[in-house]
Structure formats: C-alpha cells, structure tokens
N, C-alpha and C positions, 0 to 999 in steps of 0.2 A: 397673871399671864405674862408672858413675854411678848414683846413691840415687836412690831414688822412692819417694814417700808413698801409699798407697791410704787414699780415702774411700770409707767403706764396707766392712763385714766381712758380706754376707750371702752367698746361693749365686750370685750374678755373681760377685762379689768372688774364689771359688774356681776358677772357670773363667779369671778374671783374671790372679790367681798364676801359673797352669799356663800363661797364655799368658805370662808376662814372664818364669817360667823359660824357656820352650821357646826364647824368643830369646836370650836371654843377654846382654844390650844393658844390664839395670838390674838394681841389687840392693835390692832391698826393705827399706825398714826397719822398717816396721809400718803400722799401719792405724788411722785416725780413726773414730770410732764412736760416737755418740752414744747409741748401744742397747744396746749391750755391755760389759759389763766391762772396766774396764782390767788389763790382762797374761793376758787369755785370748786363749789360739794358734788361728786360723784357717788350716787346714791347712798350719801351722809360722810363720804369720806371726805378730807379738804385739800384741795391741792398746795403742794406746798411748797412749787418751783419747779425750775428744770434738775437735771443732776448734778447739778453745783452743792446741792444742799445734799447729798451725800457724806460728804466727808464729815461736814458738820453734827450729823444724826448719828452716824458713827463716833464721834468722840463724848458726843452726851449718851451714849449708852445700849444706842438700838443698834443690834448685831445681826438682825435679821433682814431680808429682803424676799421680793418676791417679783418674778419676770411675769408683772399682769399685762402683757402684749402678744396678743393672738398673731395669729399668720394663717394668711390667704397663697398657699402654692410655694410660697419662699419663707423658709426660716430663720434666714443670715439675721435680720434684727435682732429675735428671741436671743443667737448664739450671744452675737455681739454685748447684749447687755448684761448675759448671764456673764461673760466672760469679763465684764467692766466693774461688776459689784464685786465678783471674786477677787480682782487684783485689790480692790478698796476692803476686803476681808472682813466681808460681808460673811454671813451660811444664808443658805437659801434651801429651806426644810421643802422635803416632801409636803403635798397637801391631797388628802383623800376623805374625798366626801362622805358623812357617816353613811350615807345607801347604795356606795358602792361596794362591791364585792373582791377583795382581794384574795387571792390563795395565799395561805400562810407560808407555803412553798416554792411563791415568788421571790423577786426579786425587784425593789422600788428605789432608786438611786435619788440621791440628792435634786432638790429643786425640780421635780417631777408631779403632774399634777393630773390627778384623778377623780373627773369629774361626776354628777349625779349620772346614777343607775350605772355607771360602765365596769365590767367585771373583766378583770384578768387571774388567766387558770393558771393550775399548777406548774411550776417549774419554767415558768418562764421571766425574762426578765424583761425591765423598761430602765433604760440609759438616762442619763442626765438630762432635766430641762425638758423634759418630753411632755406632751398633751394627751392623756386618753382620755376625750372630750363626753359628749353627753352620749352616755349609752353605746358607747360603742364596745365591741368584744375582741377580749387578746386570746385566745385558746391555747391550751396548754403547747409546754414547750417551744414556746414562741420568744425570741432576741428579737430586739427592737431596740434600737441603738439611740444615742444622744440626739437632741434639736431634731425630735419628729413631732411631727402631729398626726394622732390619729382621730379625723373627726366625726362629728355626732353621726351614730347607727354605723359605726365601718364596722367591720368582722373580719377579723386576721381566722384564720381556722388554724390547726394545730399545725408546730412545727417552723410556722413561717419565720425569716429574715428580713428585716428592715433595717436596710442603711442610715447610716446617720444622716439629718437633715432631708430625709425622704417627708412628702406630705400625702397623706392617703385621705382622699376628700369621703364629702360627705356620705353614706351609703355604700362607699365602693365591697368589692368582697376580695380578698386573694385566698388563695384557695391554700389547702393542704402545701406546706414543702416547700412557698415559692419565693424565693427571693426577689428584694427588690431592692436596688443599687441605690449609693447616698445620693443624696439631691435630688432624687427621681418624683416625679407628680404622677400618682395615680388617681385622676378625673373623676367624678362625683358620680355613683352610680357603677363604676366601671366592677367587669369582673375579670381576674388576672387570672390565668390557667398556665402563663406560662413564665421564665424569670423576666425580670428588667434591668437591663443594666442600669451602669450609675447618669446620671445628669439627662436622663429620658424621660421622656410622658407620653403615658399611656389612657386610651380613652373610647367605653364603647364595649359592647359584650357580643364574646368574648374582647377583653382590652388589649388594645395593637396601640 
C-alpha cells in the first residue's frame, strides 16, 4: 500500500482513519498537528508533530497527504492547508467510502472526500478538497465547486450550484436550480427555494 500523512488529529480526522482503513488503498503513518502532542495516538494513529515534519516525510518517501481537518461554517483552514502540502508537492488522493454511492458519470477532483452512505448522481461534479460528509445527497447535474462542505444528511436536489468555499450545514435541503454564492453558510436544517449570493447566510425555512 502507499503512505499517507494526515493533517489534523481532531474528530474529522477520526472519521478520516475509518474511512482510509475501510478502503484499504493507504497506510497511514501519522498525523501533523499543531495542537497536539507529539506521540499521542488518535484512534491508533501517532502524532508525529506540527508541519515542520513535512518536508521531512516527503524526502523519505510518503508523497501522500490528506486535509483530516473538518470545518464548522468557514473553510479558509481546509483551503489553506490543502494549498500548503501542494506547494510541499504532496497529491492528496480522493477518498470514497466503500458504501458510498458514486455515479460512474461523475465527476471526483483531487483531495475530495466521500464519506459513509453519501451518494452523488449522475453528471455531476465535486471540486477540489470538498467534504460530502455522512449521508448526504449530491443529485444529478449538480457543480459544487472547491473547499465546500457538504454536511451529514444535506441534499443538494438536481442541478444545484455551489460556490466554492460555500458550507451547507447539517440537514439543510437546496432545492432544484439554486445557486449558492462562495463563502456563503447555509444553516443546519435550512431549506433554500431561492439563489444566495456570495459571502451570505442563510437560515430557517423557507431560508432568508
């Protein structure tokens, strides 16, 4: 198996492991962390510094990384890190849970992660670094651009546009067609009927 580095040791980060064990495809060699201790195990994994040890794991040989740092409403961290291993020329593989559901008529960009149960339809795609978290649904013909999160139980219905760095919280629904502008927060629950520009949040059904 090929080596891969996780940045970040928080509770993404765990959900992360269990998805790159369940494939079987990389073997983990520890976790970058600035927050945490170095040589304390993240559900078996070991920390192994902040990202100073980067450059280092890159010359011995691990060419892999992985952005294991979730996002709550703002995604600039996710970008900024994915954007930090690439200069350090890193790949940062797709990862899609074996019980999700991908249409073979998608479209799955680098460093993109697909988490348990979540199904996206045909023809549609998902951007770089993006989250389609636990269970949530991309329906067909749907663009969903770089540095989004789409979280657990959201449902894009067919068609939809999301900006890059949009976060579309837990449960929300956008409906058929609707765009939503980058950087924009669509609130936990919420249902969108209508577009949202960029750097707005919306919240509450119908969502205003």
């Amino acid at each position: 198996m090929e080596k891969i580095v996780l940045l970040g040791g928080g509770g993404h980060a765990k959900v992360v492991i269990d998805l790159i064990n369940a494939c079987g495809s990389y073997e983990i060699v520890g976790i970058a962390d600035a927050q945490l201790a170095a040589k304390v195990s993240i559900s078996g994994v070991t920390v192994l510094g902040n990202d100073s040890v980067l450059p280092e794991l890159y010359r011995k040989g691990i060419k892999n990384a992985c952005i294991a740092v979730g996002s709550v409403k703002d995604n600039s961290n996710r970008k900024t890190l994915y954007e930090k291993v690439k200069r350090e020329g890193f790949s940062i593989p797709a990862l899609v849970h074996p019980s999700a559901i991908i249409s073979g008529k998608s479209r799955i960009s680098e460093g993109v992660q697909v988490m348990a149960g979540a199904i996206v339809q045909t023809s549609s795609s998902i951007g770089e670094n993006t989250i389609i978290n636990t269970g949530a649904i991309v329906e067909h013909d749907c663009a969903v651009g770089s540095h989004v999160h789409i979280c657990p139980g959201a449902t894009l219905s067919g068609g939809c546009l999301i900006g890059e760095g949009a976060f579309i919280g837990v449960g929300a629904t956008v409906m058929q067609g609707i765009k939503i502008g980058s950087n924009s927060i669509v609130s936990a629950g919420a249902v969108v009927i209508n577009d949202v520009p960029d750097n707005a949040k919306v919240i509450g059904v119908p969502a205003k």
